[in-house]
C-alpha positions in Angstrom: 0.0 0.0 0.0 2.5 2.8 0.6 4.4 2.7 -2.9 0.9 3.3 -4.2 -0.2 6.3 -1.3 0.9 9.3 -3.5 -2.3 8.2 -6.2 -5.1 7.9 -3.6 -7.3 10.8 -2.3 -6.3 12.7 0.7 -8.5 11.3 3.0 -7.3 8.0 2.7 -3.4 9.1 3.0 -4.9 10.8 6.7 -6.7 7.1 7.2 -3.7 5.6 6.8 -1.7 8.0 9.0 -4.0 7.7 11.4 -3.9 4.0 11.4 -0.1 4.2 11.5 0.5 2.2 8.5 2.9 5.1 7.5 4.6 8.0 9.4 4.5 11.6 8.0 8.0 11.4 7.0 7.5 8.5 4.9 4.7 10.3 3.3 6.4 12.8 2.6 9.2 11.7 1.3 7.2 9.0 -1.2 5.8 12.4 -2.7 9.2 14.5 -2.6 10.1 11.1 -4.8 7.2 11.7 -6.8 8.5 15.5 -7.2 11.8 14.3 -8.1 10.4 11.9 -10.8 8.0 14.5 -12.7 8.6 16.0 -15.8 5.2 18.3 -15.8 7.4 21.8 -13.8 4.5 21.8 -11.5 6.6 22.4 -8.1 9.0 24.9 -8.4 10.1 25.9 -5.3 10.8 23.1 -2.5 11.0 23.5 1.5 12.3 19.7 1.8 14.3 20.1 5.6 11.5 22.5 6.9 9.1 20.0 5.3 10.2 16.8 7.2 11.2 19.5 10.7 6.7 20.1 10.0 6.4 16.1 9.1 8.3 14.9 12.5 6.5 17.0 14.6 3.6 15.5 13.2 4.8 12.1 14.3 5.5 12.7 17.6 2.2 14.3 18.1 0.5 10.8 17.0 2.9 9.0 19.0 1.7 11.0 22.1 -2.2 10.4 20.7 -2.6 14.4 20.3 -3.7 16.1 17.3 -2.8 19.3 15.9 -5.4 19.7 13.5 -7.8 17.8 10.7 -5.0 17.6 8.2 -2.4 17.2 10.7 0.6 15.3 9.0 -0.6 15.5 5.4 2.1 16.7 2.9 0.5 19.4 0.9 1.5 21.8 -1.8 0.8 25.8 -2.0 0.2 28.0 -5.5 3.2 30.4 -5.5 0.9 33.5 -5.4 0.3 32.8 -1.2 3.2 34.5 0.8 4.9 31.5 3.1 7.2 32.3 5.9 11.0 31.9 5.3 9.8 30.7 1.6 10.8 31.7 -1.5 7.0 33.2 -3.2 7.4 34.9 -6.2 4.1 35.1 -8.2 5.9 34.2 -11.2 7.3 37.4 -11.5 11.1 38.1 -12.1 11.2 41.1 -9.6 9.7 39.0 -6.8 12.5 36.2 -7.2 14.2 37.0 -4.2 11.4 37.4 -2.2 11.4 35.0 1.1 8.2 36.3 3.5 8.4 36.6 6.9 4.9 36.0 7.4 2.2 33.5 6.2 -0.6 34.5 3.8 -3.5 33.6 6.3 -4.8 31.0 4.3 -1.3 29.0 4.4 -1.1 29.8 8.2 -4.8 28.2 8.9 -3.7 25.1 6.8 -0.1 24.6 9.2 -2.2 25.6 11.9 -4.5 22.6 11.0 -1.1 20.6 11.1 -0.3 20.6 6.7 3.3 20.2 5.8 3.8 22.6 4.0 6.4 21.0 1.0 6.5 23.8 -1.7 5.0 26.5 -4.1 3.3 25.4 -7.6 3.4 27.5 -10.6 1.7 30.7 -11.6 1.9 32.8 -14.6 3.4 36.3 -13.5 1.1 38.0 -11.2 -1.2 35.0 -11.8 -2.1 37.4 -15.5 -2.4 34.7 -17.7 -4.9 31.7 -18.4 -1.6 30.0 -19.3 1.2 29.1 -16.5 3.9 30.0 -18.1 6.6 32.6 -16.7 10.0 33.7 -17.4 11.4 32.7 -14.0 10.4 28.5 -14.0 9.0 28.2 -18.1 5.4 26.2 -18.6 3.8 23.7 -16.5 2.5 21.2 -18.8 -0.5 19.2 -18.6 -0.6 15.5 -17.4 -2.9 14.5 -19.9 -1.5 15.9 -22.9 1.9 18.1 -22.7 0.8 20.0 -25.6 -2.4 21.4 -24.1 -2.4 24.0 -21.8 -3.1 23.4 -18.1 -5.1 26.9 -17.9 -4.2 29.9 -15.4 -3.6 30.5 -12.9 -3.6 28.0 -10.5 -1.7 26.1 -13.1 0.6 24.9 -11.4 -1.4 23.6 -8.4 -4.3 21.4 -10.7 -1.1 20.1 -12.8 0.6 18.7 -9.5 -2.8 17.4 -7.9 -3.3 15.5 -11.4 -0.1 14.5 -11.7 0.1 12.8 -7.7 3.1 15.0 -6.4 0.5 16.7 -3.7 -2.7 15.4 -2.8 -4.1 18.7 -2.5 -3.2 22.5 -3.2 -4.3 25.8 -1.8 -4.8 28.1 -5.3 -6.8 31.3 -5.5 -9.8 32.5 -8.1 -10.6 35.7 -9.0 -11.9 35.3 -12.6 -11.7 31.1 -13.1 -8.5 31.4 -12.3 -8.8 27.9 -10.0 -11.6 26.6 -11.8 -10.4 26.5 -15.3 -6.8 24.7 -14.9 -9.5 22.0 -13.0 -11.2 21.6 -15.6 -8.3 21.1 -18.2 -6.0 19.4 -15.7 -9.4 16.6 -14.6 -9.6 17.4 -10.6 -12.0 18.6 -8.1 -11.9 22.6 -7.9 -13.4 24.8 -4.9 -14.0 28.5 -4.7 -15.7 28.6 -1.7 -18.5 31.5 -0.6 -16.3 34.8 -1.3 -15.4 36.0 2.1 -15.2 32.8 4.2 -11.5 32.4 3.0 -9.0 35.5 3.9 -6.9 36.4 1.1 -4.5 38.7 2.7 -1.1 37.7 1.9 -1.8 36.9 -1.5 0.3 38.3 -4.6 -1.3 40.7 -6.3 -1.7 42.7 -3.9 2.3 44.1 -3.3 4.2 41.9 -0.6 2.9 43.4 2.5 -0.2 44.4 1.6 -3.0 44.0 3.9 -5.9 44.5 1.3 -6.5 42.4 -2.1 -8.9 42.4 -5.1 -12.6 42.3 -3.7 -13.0 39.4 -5.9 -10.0 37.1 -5.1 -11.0 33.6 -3.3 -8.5 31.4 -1.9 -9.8 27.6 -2.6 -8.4 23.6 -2.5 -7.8 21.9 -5.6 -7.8 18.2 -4.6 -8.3 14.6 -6.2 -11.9 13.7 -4.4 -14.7 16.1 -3.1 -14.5 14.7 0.4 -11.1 16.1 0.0 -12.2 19.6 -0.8 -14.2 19.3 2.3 -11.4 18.9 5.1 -9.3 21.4 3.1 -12.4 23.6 3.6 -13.0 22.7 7.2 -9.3 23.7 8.0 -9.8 26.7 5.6 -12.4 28.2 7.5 -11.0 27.9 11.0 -9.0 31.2 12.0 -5.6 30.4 13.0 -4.8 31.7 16.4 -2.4 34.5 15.0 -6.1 36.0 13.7 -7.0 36.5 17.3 -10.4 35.4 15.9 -13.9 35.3 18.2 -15.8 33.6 15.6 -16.1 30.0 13.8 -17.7 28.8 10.9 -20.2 26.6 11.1 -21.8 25.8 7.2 -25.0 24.5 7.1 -25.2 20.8 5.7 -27.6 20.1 2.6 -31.3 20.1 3.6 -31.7 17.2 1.5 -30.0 14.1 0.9 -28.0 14.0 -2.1 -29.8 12.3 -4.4 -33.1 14.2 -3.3 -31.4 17.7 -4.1 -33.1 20.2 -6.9 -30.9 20.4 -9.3 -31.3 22.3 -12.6 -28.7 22.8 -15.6 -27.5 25.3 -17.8 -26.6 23.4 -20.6 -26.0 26.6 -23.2 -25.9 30.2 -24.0 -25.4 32.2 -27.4 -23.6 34.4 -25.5 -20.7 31.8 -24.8 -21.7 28.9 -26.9 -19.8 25.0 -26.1 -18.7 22.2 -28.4 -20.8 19.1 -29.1 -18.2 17.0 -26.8 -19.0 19.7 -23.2 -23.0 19.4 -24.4 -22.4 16.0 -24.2 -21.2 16.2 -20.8 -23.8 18.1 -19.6 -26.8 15.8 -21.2 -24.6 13.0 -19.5 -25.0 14.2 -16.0 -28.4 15.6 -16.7 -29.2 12.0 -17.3 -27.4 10.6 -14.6 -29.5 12.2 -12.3 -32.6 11.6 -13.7 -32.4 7.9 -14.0 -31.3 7.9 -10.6 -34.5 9.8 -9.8 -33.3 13.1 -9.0 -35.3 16.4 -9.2 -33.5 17.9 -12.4 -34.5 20.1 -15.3 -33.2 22.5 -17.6 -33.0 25.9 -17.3 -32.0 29.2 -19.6 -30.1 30.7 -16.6 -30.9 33.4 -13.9 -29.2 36.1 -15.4 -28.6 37.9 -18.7 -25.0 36.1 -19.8 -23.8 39.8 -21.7 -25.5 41.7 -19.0 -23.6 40.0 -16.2 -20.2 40.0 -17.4 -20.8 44.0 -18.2 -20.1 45.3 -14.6 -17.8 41.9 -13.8 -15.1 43.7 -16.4 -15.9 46.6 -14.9 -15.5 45.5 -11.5 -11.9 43.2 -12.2 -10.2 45.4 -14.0 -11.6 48.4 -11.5 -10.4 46.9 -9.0 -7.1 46.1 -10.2 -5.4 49.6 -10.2 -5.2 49.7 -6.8 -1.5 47.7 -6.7 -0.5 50.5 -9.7 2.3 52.6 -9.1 1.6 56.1 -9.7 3.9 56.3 -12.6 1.8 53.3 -14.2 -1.7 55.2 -13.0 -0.5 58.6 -14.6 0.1 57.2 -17.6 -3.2 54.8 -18.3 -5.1 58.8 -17.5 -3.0 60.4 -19.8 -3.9 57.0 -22.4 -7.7 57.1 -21.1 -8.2 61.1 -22.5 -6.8 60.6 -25.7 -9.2 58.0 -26.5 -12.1 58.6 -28.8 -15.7 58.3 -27.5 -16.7 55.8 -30.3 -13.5 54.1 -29.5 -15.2 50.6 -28.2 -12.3 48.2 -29.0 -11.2 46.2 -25.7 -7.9 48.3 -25.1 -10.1 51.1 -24.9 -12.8 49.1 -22.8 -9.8 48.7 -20.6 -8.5 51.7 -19.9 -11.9 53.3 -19.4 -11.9 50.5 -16.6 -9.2 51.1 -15.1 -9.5 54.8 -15.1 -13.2 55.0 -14.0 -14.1 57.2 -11.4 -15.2 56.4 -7.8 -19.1 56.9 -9.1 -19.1 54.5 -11.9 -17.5 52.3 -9.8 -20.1 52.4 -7.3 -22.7 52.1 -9.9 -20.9 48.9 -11.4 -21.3 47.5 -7.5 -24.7 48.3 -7.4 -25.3 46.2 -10.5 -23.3 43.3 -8.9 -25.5 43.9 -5.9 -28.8 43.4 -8.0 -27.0 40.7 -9.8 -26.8 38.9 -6.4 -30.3 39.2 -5.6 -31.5 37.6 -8.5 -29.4 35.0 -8.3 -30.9 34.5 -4.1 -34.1 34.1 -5.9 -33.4 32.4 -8.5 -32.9 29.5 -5.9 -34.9 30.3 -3.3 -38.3 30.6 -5.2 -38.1 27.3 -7.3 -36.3 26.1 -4.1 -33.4 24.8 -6.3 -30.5 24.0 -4.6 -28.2 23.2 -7.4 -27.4 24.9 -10.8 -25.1 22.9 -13.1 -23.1 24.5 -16.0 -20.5 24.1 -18.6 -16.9 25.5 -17.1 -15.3 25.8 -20.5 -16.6 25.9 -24.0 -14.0 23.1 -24.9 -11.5 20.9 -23.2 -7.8 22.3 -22.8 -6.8 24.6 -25.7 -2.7 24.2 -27.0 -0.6 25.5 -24.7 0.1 28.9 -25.4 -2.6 29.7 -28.0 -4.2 32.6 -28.3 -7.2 31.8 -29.9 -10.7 29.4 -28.9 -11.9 27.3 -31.8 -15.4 26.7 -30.8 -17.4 23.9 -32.9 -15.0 25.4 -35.7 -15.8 28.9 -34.8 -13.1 31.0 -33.9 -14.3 33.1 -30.2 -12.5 35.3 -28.0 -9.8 33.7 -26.3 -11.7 35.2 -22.8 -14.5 33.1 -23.3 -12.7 30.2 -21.8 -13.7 31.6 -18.4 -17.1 33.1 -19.4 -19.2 30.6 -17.3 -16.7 30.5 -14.5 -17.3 34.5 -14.5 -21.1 34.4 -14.3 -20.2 33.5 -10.3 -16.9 35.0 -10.2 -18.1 39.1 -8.8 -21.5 37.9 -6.9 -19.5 35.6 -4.7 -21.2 32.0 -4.6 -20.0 29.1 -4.0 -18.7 27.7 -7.4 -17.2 23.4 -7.7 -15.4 21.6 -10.7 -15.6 18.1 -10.7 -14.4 16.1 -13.8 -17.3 13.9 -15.5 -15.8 12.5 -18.5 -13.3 12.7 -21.6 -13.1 14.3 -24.6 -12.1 11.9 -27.8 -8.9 13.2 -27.4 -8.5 11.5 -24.2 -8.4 15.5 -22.8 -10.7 15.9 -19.3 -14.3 17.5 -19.2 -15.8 19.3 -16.3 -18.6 20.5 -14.9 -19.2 23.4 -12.5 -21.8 23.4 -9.6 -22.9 26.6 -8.1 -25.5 27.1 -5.4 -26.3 30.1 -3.2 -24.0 31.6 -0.8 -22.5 29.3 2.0 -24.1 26.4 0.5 -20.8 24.7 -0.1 -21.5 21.5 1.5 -24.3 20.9 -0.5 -22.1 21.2 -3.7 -19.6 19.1 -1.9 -22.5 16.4 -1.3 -23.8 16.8 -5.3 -20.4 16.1 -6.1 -19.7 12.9 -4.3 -22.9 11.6 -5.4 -22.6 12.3 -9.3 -19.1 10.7 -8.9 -20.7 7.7 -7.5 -23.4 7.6 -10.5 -21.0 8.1 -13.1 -18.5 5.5 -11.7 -15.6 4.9 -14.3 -16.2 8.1 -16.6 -15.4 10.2 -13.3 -12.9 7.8 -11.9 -11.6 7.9 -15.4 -10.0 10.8 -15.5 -7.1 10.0 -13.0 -3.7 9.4 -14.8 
């Protein structure tokens, strides 16, 4: 059993810990093996001696029957973008090489503080910019499946090395799909949980230091098995006792069972339309359900597709100019006034964006605000608990394209994250979990979304469609 450990789920590595069929160190070191081994430049910065320092302490803790946490023990890697005490986070960005923290992001600092051992960073594109992970300083993380696809952006880096067994789990981040879409093209279970329940201070962009970030960022688990998301979740939303915290979290489970939940699916939109092989996917799961006897039914969507990624542009790139230097700032103003009011191309788009005035800026939250009401009743009144959707229009792209063929229709390259943006500014609760293949042998995914904080019951949805579609689910795993 332990020269196979590295390839199961999480869970069952803590089982077996707990069980003492392996120690911590001998965990750890199977996967700093596994590291060693891999040719997909997934991990690219190791903490190997503070790693197995973490891992013995972990041991000794089990020897004296105490526990230090829900994960305590379990090797785990960390997307480069989270600042980690006395290691090396860069962001992907040259200028940052040389930067070794001397604090954790808070998110890294609840998982140690749930007992994770902490063994290095994954790969990012620079600033986490790209919905490739590619970078000057470490060079492209290729996908498991297929090293000529892309493995999406930005948490790269962290769906490649959870696909490809070096970690059983990752902390990444999602502002606009960025942890959602390399799950997809990578074929493992993706979280963004509820926006807010996860702290992102300490993650890059902002500057180093910085206590503030995007109003949109959401640190989530990328993992192998949804009960995995789960205790990466539970140890996600416990403060860590440097937060001097007076509150927990305490989620509410699903009211119904699994296979009693209300489920509806958003199979397709003209706004963001999907090839024949992610329609498939969806009809697949739609029928999964039904034959299993589950409430489902198809629906045209809560919101207006155009209308809601309006004020989300708005909003992202709004929110972006807050790290910009006032050199940078001047100069996008000076850009920004020389424009022409027909101008509508997307570099103009942009720097209206990122020039906009306090006002419009409030009048783009309002919209989000709105936006978030109608997707509250869109659940509450049909007392729908679930909403399925595609996550991409197609499975991973070639790496480093910058185009999307679409059912032989050329789109914009954005529209790779258009479905994951839908969720991305109102804040709910949005899963990936693989469901089958393409004929390429490439992974599809769907996304499950459901109102705010009801992340258990997407957790619960997606262990039971994983039980229903048996093999095509299971398939996916190298």
């Amino acid at each position: 059993m332990t020269n196979d450990l590295t390839r199961q789920p999480a869970h069952v590595q803590l089982q077996a810990l707990d069980r003492g069929e392996i120690s911590s160190r001998e965990l750890l070191d199977l996967h700093l093996d596994r590291i060693d081994a891999s040719h997909v430049n997934a991990v690219v910065t190791r903490d190997d001696d503070a790693a197995r320092t973490a891992a013995g302490a972990a041991d000794e803790r089990r020897a004296r029957n105490e526990s230090n946490g829900t994960l305590d023990g379990l090797p785990l890697t960390i997307k480069d973008s989270f600042e980690t005490a006395g290691l090396r986070t860069t962001s992907g960005a040259e200028d940052l090489a040389d930067h070794v923290p001397v604090r954790d992001a808070d998110a890294v600092a609840r998982l140690r503080h749930q007992g994770a051992v902490i063994m290095g960073k994954t790969n990012t594109p620079a600033y986490c910019q790209d919905l490739h992970t590619d970078n000057s300083l470490f060079g492209r993380t290729l996908n498991p499946h297929d090293p000529e696809r892309t493995v999406g952006g930005s948490s790269g880096g962290p769906a490649a090395a959870v696909a490809d067994h070096l970690t059983p789990a990752d902390l990444g981040s999602d502002l606009a799909g960025s942890l959602r879409l390399p799950a997809h093209y990578c074929g493992v279970y993706g979280l963004r949980p509820t926006h807010g329940l996860v702290p992102a201070r300490g993650h890059i962009p902002r500057p180093p230091g910085w206590i503030t970030s995007s109003d949109m960022v959401t640190p989530g688990p990328l993992a192998r098995h949804p009960r995995d998301l789960g205790l990466l979740l539970d140890a996600l939303t416990t403060p860590s006792p440097a937060e001097n915290s007076p509150w927990l979290v305490k989620l509410p489970t699903p009211r119904r069972s699994a296979g009693q939940l209300h489920v509806a699916v958003w199979a397709e939109d003209a706004s963001c339309p999907v090839d024949p092989e992610i329609a498939g996917a969806l009809a697949a799961v739609e029928q999964a359900l039904a034959s299993a006897g589950s409430n489902v039914c198809r629906t045209e969507g809560p919101v207006g597709f155009a209308a809601s990624l309006r004020p989300f542009e708005q909003l992202l790139h709004g929110t972006s100019t807050a790290a910009t230097d006032d050199g940078a700032a001047a100069a996008e103003l000076a850009a920004a006034r020389d424009l022409h009011e027909g101008d509508l191309s997307p570099r103009a788009t942009f720097l209206r964006h990122r020039t906009q005035t306090h006002r419009a800026w409030l009048r783009a939250n309002e919209e989000r605000l709105r936006l978030r009401e109608t997707w509250h009743r869109f659940f509450a009144d049909a007392e729908r608990d679930v909403l399925v959707t595609p996550v991409a229009p197609t499975a991973a792209i070639l790496a480093g394209s910058r185009t999307l063929t679409v059912d032989g229709v050329e789109r914009s390259f954005f529209d790779q994250t258009g479905w994951a943006n839908l969720t991305s500014h109102v804040g709910l609760p949005s899963l990936v979990m693989p469901v089958a293949r393409s004929a390429d042998g490439l992974p599809i995914g769907v996304q499950l979304v459901g109102p705010n904080y009801s992340d258990r019951t997407l957790l619960a949805l997606a262990e039971y469609l994983a039980s229903l579609l048996g093999g095509r689910a299971a398939g996916i795993s190298l």
